[in-house]
C-alpha positions in Angstrom: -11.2 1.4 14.0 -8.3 0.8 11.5 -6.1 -2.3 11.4 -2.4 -1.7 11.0 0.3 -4.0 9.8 3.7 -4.7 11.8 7.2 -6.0 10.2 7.6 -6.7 6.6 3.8 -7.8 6.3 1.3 -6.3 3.6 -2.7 -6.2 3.9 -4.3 -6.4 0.2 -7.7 -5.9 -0.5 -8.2 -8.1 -3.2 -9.3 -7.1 -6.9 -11.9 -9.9 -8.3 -11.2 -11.1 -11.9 -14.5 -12.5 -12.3 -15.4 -10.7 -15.5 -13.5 -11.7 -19.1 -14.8 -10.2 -22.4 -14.7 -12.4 -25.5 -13.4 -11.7 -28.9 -17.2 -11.1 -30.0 -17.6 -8.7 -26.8 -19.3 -10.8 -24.7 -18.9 -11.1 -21.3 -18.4 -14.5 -19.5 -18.1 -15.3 -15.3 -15.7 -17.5 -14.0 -16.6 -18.5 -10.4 -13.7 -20.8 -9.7 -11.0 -17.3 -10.4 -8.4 -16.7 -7.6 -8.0 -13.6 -6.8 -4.3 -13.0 -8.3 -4.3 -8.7 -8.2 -4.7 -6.6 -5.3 -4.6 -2.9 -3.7 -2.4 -2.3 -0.9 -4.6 -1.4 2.2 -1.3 -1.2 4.6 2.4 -2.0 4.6 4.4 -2.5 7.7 7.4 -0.3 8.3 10.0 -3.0 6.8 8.4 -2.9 3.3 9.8 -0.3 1.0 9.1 -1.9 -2.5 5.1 -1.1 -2.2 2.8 2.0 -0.8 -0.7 1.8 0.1 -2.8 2.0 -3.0 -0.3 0.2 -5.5 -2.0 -2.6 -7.4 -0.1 -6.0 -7.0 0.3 -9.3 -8.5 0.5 -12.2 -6.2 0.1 -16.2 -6.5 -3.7 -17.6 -5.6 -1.9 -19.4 -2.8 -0.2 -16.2 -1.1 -1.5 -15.1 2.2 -3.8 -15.7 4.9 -7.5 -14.2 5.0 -8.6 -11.6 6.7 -12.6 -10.8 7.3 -12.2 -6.8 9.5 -15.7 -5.1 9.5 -17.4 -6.7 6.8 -14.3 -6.9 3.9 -12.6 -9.3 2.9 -8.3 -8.5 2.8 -4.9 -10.5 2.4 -2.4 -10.2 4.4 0.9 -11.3 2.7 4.6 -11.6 3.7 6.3 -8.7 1.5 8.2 -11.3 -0.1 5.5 -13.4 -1.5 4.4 -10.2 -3.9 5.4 -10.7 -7.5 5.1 -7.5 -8.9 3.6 -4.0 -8.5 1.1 -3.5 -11.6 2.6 -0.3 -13.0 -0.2 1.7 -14.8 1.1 3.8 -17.8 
């Protein structure tokens, strides 16, 4: 079973920032993090600026949640994206 997206809608699983290394190389956990970057799972037929697998930024308040089989996704408006994260 696969969950598809209609319109100008975009499913994101998100990509925890949990982890943060110190300047003396320690690691510390922040529980209270929104999740801010994501992968793109699906984009409807409407959305041209994004393909499934780009990494995106979004605001913590984007979206509505999505639990399908077990995993936890986004789905977003196409216009409430704030950038694609380009790797170089």
């Amino acid at each position: 079973m696969s969950l598809e997206v209609r319109g100008d809608r975009v499913l994101i699983a998100p990509i925890p920032q949990r982890e943060h290394e110190t300047a003396s190389g320690l690691y510390t956990v922040e529980h209270d993090t929104p999740d801010v970057l994501g992968r793109v799972v699906s984009a409807g037929a409407n959305v041209a600026d994004v393909a499934v697998d780009d990494v995106v930024i979004f605001p913590p308040s984007a979206g509505q949640r999505v639990d399908f089989q077990g995993e936890r996704y986004l789905l977003l408006q196409s216009d409430e994206l704030l950038g694609v994260w380009e790797q170089a």
